[in-house]
C-alpha positions as CSV (number, residue, x, y, z in Angstrom):
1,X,0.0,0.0,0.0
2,X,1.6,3.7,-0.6
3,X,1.6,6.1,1.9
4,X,-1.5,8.0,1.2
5,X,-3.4,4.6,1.4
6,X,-1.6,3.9,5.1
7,X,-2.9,7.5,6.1
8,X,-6.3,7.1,5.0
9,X,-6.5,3.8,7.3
10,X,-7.6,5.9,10.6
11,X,-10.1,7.9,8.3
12,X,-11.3,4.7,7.5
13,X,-12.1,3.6,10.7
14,X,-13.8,6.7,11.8
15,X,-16.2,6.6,8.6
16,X,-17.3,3.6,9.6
17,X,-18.2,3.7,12.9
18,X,-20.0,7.1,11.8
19,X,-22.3,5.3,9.3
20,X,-23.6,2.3,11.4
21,X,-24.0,5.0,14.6
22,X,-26.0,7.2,11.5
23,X,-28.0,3.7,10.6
24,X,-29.2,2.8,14.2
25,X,-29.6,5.7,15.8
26,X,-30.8,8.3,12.6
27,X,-29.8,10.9,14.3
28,X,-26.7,13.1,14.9
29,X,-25.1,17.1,15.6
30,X,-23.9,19.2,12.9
31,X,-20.5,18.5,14.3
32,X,-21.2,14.6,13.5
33,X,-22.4,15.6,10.1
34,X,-19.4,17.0,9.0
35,X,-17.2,15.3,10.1
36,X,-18.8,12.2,8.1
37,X,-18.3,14.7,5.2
38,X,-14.6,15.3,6.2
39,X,-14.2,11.8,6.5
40,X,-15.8,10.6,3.2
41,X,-13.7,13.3,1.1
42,X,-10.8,12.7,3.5
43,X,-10.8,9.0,2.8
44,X,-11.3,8.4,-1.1
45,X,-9.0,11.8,-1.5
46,X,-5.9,9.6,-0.2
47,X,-7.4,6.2,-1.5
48,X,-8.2,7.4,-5.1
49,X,-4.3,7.8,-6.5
50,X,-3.7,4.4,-6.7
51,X,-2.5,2.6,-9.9
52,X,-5.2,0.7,-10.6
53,X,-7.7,3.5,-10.1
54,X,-5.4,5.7,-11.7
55,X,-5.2,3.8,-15.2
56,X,-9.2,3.1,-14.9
57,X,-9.8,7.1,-14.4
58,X,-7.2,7.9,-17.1
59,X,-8.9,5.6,-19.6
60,X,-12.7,6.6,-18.7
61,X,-11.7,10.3,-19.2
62,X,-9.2,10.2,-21.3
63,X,-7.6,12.6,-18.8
64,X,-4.4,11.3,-17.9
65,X,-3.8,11.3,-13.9
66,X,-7.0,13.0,-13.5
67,X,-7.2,10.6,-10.2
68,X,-4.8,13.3,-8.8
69,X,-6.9,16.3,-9.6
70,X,-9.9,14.2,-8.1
71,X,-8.1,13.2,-4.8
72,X,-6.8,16.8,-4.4
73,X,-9.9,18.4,-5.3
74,X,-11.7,16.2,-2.3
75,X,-8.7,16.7,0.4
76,X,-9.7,20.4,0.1
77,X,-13.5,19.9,0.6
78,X,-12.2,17.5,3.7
79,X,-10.7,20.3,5.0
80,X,-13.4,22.7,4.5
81,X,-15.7,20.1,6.2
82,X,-13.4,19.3,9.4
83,X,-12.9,23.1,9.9
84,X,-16.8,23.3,9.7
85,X,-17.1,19.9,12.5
86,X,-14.6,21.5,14.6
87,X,-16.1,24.7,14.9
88,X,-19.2,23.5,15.3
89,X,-18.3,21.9,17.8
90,X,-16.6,24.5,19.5
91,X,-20.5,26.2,19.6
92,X,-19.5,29.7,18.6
93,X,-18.4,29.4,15.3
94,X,-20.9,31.0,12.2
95,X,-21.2,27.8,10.1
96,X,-21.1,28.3,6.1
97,X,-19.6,32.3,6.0
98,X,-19.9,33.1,2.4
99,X,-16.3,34.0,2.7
100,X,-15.1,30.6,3.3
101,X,-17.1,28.7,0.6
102,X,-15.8,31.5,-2.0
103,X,-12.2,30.5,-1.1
104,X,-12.5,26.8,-1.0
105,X,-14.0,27.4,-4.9
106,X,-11.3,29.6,-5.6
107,X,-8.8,27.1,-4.4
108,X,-10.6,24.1,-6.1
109,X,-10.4,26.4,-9.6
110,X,-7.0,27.4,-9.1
111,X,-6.1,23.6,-8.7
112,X,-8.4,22.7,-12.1
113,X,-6.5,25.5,-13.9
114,X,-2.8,24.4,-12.9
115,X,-3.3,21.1,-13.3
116,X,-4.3,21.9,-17.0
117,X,-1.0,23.7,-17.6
118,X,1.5,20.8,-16.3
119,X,2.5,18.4,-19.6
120,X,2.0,14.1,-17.4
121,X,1.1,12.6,-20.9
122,X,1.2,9.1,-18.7
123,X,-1.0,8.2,-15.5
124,X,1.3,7.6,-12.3
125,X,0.3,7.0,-9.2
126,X,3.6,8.8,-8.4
127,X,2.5,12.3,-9.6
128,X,5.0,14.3,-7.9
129,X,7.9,12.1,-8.3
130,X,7.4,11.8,-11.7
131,X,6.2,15.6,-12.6
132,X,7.0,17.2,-9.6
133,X,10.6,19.2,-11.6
134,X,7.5,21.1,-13.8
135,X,6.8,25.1,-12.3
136,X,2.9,24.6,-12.7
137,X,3.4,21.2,-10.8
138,X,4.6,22.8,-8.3
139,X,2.4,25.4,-7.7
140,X,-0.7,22.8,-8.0
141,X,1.0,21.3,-4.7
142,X,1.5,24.2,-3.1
143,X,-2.2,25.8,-3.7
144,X,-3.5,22.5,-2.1
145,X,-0.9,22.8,1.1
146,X,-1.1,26.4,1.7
147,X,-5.3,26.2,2.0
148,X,-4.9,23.3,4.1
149,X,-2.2,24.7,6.4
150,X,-4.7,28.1,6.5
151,X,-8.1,25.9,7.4
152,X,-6.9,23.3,10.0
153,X,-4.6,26.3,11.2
154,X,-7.7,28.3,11.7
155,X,-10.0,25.6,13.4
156,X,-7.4,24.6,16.0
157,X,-7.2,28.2,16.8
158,X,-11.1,27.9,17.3
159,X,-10.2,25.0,19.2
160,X,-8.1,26.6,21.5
161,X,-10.6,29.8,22.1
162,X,-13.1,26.9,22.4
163,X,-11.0,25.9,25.4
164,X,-10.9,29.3,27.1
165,X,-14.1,30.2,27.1
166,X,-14.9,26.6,28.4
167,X,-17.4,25.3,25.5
168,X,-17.2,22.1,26.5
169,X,-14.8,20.9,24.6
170,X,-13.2,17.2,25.3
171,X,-9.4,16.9,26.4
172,X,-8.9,14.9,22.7
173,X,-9.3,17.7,21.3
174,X,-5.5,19.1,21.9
175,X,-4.3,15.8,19.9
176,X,-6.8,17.9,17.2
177,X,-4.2,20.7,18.0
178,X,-1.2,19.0,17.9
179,X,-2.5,17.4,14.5
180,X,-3.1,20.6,12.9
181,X,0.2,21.8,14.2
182,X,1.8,18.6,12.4
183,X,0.0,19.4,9.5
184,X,1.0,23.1,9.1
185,X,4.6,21.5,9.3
186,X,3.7,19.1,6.6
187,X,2.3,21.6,4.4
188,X,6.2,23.7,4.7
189,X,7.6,20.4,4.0
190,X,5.6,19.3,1.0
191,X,6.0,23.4,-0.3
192,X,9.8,22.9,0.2
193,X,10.2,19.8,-1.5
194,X,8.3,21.1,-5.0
195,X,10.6,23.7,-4.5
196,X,13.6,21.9,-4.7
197,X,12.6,19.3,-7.1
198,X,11.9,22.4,-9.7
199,X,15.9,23.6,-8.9
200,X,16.9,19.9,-9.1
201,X,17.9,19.7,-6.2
202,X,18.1,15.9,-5.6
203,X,19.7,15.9,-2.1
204,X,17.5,18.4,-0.6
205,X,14.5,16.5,-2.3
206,X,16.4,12.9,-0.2
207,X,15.9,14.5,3.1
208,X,12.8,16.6,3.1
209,X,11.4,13.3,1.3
210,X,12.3,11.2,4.5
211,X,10.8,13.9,6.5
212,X,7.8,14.1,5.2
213,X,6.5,10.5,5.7
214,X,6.4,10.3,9.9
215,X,5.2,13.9,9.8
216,X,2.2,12.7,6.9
217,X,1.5,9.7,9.4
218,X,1.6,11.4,12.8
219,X,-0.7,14.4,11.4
220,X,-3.7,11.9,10.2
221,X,-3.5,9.8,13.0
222,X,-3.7,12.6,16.0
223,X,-5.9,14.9,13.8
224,X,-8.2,11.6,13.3
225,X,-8.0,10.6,16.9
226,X,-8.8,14.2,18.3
227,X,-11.3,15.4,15.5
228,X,-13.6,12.0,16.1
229,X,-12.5,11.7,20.0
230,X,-14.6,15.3,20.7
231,X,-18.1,13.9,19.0
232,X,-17.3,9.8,19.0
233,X,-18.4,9.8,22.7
234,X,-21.5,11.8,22.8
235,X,-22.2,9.6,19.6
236,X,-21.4,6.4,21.7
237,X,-23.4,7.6,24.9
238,X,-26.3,8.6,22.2
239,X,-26.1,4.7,20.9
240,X,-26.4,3.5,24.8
241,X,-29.5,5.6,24.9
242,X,-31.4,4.6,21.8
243,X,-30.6,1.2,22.7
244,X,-31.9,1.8,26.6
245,X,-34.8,3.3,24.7
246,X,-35.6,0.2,22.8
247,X,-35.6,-1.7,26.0
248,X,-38.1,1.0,27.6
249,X,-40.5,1.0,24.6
250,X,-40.7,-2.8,24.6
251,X,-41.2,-2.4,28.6
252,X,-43.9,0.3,28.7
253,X,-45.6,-0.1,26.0
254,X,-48.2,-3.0,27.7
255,X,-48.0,-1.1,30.5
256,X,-49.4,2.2,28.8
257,X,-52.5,-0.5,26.7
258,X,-53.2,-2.0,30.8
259,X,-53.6,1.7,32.0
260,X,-55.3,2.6,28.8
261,X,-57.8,0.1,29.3
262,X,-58.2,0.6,33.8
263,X,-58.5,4.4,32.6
264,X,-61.3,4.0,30.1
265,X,-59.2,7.2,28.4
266,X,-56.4,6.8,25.4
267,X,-53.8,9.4,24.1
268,X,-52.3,9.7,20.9
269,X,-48.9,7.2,21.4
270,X,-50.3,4.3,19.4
271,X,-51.7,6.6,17.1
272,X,-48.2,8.1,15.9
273,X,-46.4,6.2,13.1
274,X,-43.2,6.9,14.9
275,X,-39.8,6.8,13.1
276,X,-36.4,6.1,14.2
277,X,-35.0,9.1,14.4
278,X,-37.9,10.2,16.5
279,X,-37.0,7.3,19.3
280,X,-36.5,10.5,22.2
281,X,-39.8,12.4,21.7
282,X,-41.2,8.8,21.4
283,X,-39.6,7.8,25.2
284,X,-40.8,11.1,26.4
285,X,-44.5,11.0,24.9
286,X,-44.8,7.1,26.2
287,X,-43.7,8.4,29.8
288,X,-45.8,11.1,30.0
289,X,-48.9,9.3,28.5
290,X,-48.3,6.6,30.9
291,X,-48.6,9.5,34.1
292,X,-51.9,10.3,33.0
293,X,-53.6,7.1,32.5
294,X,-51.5,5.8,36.1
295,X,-53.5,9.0,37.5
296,X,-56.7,9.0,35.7
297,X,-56.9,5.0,37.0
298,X,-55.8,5.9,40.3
299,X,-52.7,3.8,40.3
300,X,-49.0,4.3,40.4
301,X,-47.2,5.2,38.0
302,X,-44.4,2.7,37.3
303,X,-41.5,3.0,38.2
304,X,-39.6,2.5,35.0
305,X,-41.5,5.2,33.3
306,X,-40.6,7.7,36.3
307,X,-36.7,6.5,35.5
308,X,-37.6,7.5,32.2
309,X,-38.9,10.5,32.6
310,X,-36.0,11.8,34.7
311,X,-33.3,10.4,32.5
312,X,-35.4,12.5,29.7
313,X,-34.6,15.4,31.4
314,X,-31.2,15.1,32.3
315,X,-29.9,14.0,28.3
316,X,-32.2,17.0,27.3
């Protein structure tokens, strides 16, 4: 597997555990949200430039190494998305400024534009290696690196004020910051090495070459780890309740048809065609229905929907 494929493994991961969370539970933050769009762009980005894809793309498009246009063109929307799941999650970001989207399009035709000027007759999986001594080449790199230095260097800042003015961030967010700090370095790296490969340069090109791989590595892994450890456990806790509701609907739902029929009254639960995604105003309206038929029978209310009722309140 090449390098890009090794980083993309953590993204992987993340993705995955996102979609089946998104399948049972049908629900889920802005924060959540895009970070399964970071993660989806994120993921195919590194995955794409692979030979086999690579010769596939080049022969459906007759676009040589258009695989590298594509993967670049979706690491910058990753970017864009994980600076909009970080912020979000920080609470006092303004989601989707006008500004923002305008420069991610800028970048994206800037990248469409330079990629059009460099002469790679022959699909390569090793695009820089092979193309990397062209000046256009080199500036296609380094529009992709600067944006992403500028966008995760701006979220971990919102990160950072996140933690000051105590938003409830989680402590994985500093990996975040470290990660975007590893990136920023990786982004001088990568903007060196075009450099030097352009002035032939081979030696320089040796070392920042070795460089660059631990640095690639490190970044994905601690900016996967903190950008999915701030929302992954408020997604798992959110799991453990749908589940616990499951358990409470099977329960309580006799209970509410016994009081139903000792009350002589009915309410609108079994009238609802509930869906998944509405599984908490579900729990609440079964609790609360099953308080006023306990009362209008003159019974006790049980004690499981009394649980259920106060655990309502505190996850709400």
């Amino acid at each position: 597997m090449t390098l890009h494929v090794w980083g993309s493994i953590p993204v992987w991961l993340i993705l995955a555990a996102l979609v089946v969370r998104l399948i049972l539970v049908r629900t889920q933050s802005a924060s959540v949200t895009w970070l399964m769009v970071c993660c989806s762009c994120v993921a195919v980005g590194l995955t794409i430039n692979q030979p086999d894809v690579t010769t596939f793309l080049a022969g459906v498009t007759h676009v040589p190494n258009i695989a590298d246009l594509i993967g670049r063109c979706l690491m910058v929307c990753g970017m864009f998305a994980l600076a909009q799941s970080v912020e979000a999650a920080a609470r006092s970001a303004k989601l989707l400024r006008a500004s923002r989207i305008i420069g991610c399009v800028l970048v994206l035709i800037a990248l469409v534009v330079l990629f059009g000027l460099i002469d790679a007759p022959t699909p390569t999986a090793q695009f820089m290696v092979v193309y990397g001594d062209q000046v256009p080449t080199a500036l296609y790199s380094a529009v992709e690196m600067t944006y992403i230095a500028i966008v995760i260097a701006r979220s971990a800042v919102a990160v950072l004020r996140g933690f000051r003015s105590d938003d409830g961030l989680g402590r994985l967010y500093w990996l975040f910051v470290v990660g975007a700090a590893g990136l920023v370095l990786l982004a001088g790296i990568a903007i060196a090495l075009d450099a030097v490969h352009v002035a032939g340069a081979d030696e320089a090109v040796g070392v920042l070459s070795k460089l660059y791989t631990p640095v690639f590595l490190g970044s994905m892994v601690l900016l996967a780890i903190g950008a999915a450890g701030g929302v992954l456990p408020d997604a798992a806790r959110e799991f453990r309740d749908w589940r616990a509701a499951r358990r409470r609907f099977r329960a309580l739902e006799p209970e509410l048809r016994r009081l139903e029929t000792a009350s002589g009254n009915t309410g609108l639960y079994f009238t609802i065609v509930w869906q998944r995604r509405q599984w908490r105003s579900r729990q609440h309206r079964l609790s609360v229905e099953i308080e006023d038929r306990a009362r209008e029978a003159g019974q006790d209310v049980p004690a499981a929907a009394t649980l259920t009722t106060a655990r309502l309140r505190e996850i709400t």
